[in-house]
N, C-alpha and C positions, 0 to 999 in steps of 0.2 A: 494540130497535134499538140496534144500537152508538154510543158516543158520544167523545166528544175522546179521553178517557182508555184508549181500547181500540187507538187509533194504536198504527201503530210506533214505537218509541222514535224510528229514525232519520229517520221524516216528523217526527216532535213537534220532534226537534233542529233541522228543517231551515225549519218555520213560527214556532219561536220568535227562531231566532236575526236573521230580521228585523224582531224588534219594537224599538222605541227603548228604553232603559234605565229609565224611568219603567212602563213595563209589566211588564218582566222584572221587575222590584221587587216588582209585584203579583202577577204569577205563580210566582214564589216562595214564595206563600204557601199555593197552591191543592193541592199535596199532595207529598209529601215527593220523589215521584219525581221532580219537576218542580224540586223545590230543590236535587239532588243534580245536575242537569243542567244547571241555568244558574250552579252555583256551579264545575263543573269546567273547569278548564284550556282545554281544546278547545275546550270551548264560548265561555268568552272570548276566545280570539286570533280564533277565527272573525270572532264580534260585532264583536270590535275591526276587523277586514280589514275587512269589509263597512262600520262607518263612514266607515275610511279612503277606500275605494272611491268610494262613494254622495258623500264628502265632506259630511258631515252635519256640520256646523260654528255655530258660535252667536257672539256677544261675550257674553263672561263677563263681568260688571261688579263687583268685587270692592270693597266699602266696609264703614264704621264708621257707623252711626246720629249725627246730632247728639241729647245729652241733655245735662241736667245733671247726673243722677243716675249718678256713677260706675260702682252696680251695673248700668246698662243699658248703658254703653258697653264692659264686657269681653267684645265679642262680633265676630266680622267675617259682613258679611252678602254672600252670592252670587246676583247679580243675572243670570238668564240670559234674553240679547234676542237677537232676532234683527231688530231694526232699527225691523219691524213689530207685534212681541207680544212683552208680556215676563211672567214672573213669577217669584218671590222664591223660594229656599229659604230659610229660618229661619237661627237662629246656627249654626253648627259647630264653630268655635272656640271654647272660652270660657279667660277669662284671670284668674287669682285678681289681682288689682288690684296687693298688695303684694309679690307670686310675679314676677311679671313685667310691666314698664312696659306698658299699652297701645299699643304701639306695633308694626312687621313690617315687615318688607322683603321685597317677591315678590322671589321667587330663578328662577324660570322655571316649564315646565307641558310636560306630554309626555302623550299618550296619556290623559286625561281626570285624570291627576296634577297638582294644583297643589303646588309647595314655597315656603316660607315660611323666612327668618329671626330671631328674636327677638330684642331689645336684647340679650336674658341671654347669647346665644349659641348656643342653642338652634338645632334646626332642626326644622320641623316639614312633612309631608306629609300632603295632605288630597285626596278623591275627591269633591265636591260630589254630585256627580250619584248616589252612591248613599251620602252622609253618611255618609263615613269620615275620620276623621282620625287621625293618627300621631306623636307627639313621637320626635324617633331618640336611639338611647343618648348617652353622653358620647362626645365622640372620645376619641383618641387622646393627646390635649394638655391633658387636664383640671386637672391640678395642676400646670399654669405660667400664667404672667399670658401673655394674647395680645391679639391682636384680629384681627375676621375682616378680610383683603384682599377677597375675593370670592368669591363660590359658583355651581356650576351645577348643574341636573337635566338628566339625559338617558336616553336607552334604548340600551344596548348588543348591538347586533344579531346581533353573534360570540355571545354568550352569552345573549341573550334576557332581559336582566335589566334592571332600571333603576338607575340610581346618582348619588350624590349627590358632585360635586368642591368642595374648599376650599382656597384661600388663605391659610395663617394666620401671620400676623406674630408669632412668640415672641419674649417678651424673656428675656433671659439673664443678667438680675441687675445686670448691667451699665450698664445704660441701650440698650446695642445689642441691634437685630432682626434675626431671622432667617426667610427663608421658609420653610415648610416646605406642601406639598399633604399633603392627604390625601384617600381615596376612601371611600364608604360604597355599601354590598350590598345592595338590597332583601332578596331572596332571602337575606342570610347575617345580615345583621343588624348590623353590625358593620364597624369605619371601622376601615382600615389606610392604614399612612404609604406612600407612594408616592415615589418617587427621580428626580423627572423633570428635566428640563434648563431650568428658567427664569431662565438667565443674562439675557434680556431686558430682566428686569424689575428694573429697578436701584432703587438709591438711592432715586430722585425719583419712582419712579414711583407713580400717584395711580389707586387702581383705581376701577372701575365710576362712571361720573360719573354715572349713571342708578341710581341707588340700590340696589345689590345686585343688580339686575335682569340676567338673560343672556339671547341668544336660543339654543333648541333649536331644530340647523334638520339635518338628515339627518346625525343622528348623530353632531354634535360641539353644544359648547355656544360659544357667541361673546359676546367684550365690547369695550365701549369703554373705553378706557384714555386716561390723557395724563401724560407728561413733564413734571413742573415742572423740570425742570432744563434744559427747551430755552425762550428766552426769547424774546418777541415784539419785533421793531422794527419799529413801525407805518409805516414807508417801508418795509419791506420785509418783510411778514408770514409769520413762520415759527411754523409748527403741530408745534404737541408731542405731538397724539393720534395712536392707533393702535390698532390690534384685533386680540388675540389669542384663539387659540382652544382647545379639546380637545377629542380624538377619544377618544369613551367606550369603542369600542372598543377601539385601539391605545394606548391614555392615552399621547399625546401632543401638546406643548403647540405653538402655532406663531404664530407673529406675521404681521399681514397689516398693507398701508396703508388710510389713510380715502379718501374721494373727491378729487381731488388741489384742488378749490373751496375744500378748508378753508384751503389755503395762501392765498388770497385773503379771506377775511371772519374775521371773528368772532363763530361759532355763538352764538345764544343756548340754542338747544338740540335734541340731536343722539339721535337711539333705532336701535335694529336691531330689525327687525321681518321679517317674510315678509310676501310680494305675488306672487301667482300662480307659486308656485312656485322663487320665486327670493329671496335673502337681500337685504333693502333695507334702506336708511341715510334715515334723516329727519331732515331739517334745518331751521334757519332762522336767519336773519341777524341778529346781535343791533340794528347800525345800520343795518337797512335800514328806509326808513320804513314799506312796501308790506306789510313782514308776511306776507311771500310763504311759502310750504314750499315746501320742495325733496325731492323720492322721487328717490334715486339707487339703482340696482339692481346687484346683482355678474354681471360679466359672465365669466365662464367657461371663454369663447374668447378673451377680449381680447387683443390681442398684448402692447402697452406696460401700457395700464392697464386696471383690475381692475375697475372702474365706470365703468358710463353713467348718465346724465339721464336720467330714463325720464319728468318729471311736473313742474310747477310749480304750485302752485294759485294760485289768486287770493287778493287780498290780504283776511287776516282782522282786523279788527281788536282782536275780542272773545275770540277765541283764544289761551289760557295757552299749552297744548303739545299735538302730537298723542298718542296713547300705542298702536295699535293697528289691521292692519287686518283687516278678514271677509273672509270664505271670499270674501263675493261684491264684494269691491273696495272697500267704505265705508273711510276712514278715519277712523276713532272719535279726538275729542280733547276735550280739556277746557277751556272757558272760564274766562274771569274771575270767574265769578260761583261756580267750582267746583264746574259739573254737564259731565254729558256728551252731547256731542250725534255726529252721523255725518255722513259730506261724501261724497256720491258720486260719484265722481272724472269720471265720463260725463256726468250730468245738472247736475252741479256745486250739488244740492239737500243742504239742512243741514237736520238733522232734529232735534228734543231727546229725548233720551232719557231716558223717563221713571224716573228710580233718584233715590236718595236724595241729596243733598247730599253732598260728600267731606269738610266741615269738619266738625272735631270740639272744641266748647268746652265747659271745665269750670270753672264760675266757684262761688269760696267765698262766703261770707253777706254781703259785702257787694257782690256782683255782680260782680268783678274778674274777668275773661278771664285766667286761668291756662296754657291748654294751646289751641293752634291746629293739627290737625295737617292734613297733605295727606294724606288718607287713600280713595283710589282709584285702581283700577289694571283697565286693561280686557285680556284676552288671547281670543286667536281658539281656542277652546275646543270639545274634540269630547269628547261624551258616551259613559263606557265603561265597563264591570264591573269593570278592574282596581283590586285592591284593594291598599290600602296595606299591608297588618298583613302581607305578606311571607312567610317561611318554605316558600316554594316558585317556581320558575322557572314561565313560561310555556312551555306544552308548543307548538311549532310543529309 
């Protein structure tokens, strides 16, 4: 009697590629022909479509274990929920202690790709879901003092490739900085300087107020920025933020406004995130006593302005800051006690989400708290074969 292995290739291609990523894993191992089919090109952009499609989405919960023991905290641990069921993958990252601070900054996530910044400078790309990670070469500006302005990951849909953008502040011996972008190739491997027009971003200007963090939203990368050089007069409050963006495609930079509210309050604190399809601004008022959020959405059609009010929630008052929301509406935030829970914007139910603590303390022989970090970050995250290690485009 014939069996699995006597299919057509193109029925095998056509019942594998709707399994989830945790199976492909396993059937990859069942016989060579089957490794060579879910490792090729086709076969990934498919699986990938069909995620995209189906909308098979999760909250990634990205943390550092509390230990004391420094050897256990070189590690970032991926927590994947889905609201109602969660479980762990293992370390991925590991961090030689004296090599590189314990410490990262999410740079953003595209297509089952997370990227990472390092204290060192470093950037690094990692695929969770089929535990792969990536350190990228030196750039371009290796032997001058710099420091990073900001970074983004995207996918470039002219060329089917992914790529990594930077900001970087060189200094010129001088004491004076300079910008300079640079882009980096999955597919080529390699960061070249880029010549683009960021006359915007002057002097004063103070990037990414959300900690390195950009949003990936159709094809360009987006940040929050702010002006110190524009100053506040509390009788009459003038805002100094603004978001600018690039198009991984066209690598081109553009400046956009915030929701025109911010001209009235004083955000305590402000994320870009997606919400059913559309690019949304989360807020909240640093003196407001209600502890209210505010979801303003990018309106697209607008004639004057570029954002509506789309959500207020009720007042929280256990509530650090939102970070995040799911495929199915939840928005994922962190409390005061530095765990994460979910807010379903419809039933208005808060849920805890069971992951590990985000604080990280490392105390010497006499019990001393040395090191406190905030070390969690949640992204609406879709499961996908694409693999970091590069050296070739996605075949469409």
């Amino acid at each position: 009697m014939a069996g699995f292995s006597d299919l057509p290739e193109e029925l095998v291609f056509k019942i594998l590629v709707l399994l989830p990523v945790d199976s492909l894993l396993c059937s990859k191992c069942v016989q060579k022909s089957w490794y060579s089919l879910i490792t090729n090109s086709r076969f990934v952009v498919k699986h990938l479509r069909n995620q995209i499609r189906n909308k098979n989405s999760c909250a990634l919960v990205i943390s550092r274990p509390i230990s004391f023991d420094i050897s256990e905290a070189n590690g970032l641990f991926f927590h994947f929920c889905d609201c109602n069921h969660i479980f762990t993958v293992g370390k991925i990252i590991e961090y030689r202690w004296y090599e590189d601070k314990p410490d990262y900054k999410l740079v953003g996530h595209c297509h089952g790709i997370v990227c990472f910044a390092l204290l060192s400078g470093r950037v690094v790309l990692a695929n969770p879901a089929i535990r792969e990670f990536r350190h990228l070469r030196e750039h371009c500006y290796h032997s001058f003092s710099y420091w990073m302005g900001c970074a983004g990951f995207g996918y470039d849909v002219k060329s089917n490739d992914y790529k990594v953008v930077r900001i970087l502040c060189i200094s010129d011996g001088s004491g004076l900085c300079h910008l300079k972008v640079e882009v980096y190739t999955l597919s080529a491997d390699c960061w070249r300087e880029l010549v683009a027009n960021i006359d915007f971003l002057g002097a004063g200007t103070r990037f990414l107020k959300d900690n390195f963090e950009c949003q990936y939203f159709r094809g360009a990368c987006y940040w929050i920025s702010w002006d110190k050089s524009v100053g506040i007069n509390y009788n009459n409050l003038v805002n100094g933020d603004f978001i600018f963006s690039f198009d991984m495609s066209d690598e081109v930079f553009q400046k956009l406004p915030v929701p025109n509210i911010l001209n009235e309050i004083d955000q305590e604190f402000s994320k870009l995130t997606v919400l059913n399809e559309s690019l949304a601004f989360v807020l909240r008022d640093k003196y407001r006593k209600s502890y209210e959020i505010q979801i303003w959405v990018m309106d697209e059609f607008g004639a004057n302005e570029i954002w509506k009010k789309l959500f207020t929630t009720e007042p929280f008052c256990e509530i650090k800051r939102p970070l995040s929301f799911c495929e199915r509406g939840e928005l994922i935030m962190e409390d005061y006690y530095r765990e994460a829970c979910s807010y379903n914007l419809g039933t208005k139910e808060i849920k805890k989400l069971p992951v590990l603590p985000c604080t990280l303390k490392i105390q010497d022989k006499f019990g001393t708290s040395l090191f406190d970090f905030r070390l969690l970050y949640v992204v609406n995250y879709m499961s996908s074969l694409v693999s970091v290690r590069g050296g070739h485009k996605l075949i469409t």
